[in-house]
C-alpha positions, -999 to 999 in steps of 0.1 A, spaced: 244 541 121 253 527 156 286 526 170 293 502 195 324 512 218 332 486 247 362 492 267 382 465 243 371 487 213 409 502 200 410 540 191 416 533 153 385 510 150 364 541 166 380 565 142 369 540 112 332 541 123 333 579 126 344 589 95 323 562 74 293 581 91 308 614 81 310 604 46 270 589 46 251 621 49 221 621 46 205 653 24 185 674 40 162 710 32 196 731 37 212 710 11 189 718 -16 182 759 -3 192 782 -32 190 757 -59 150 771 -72 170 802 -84 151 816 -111 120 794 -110 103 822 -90 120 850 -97 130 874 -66 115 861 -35 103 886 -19 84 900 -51 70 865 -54 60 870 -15 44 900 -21 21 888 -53 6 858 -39 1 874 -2 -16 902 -15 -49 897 -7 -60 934 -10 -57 941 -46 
């Protein structure tokens, strides 16, 4: 979203604009981290099975 602020443009109108684009996030990775709880179990055992190459 673009806001366009000329030297006309009154306080309230730029206060509008910038708190519709606070409510249209977009999601991102960080909104989704933490959610795969239990599909893999603990993370860091799941780390260790399929990295370990050696045995």
């Amino acid at each position: 979203m673009v806001i366009t602020v000329n030297k006309d443009t009154q306080s309230e109108e730029i206060e509008k604009a910038l708190k519709k684009m606070q409510k249209s996030k977009k999601k991102t990775l960080l909104s989704f981290y933490g959610k795969l709880k239990g599909t893999f179990g603990d993370g860091m055992d799941y780390q260790k099975t399929i990295r370990n190459e050696w045995d």
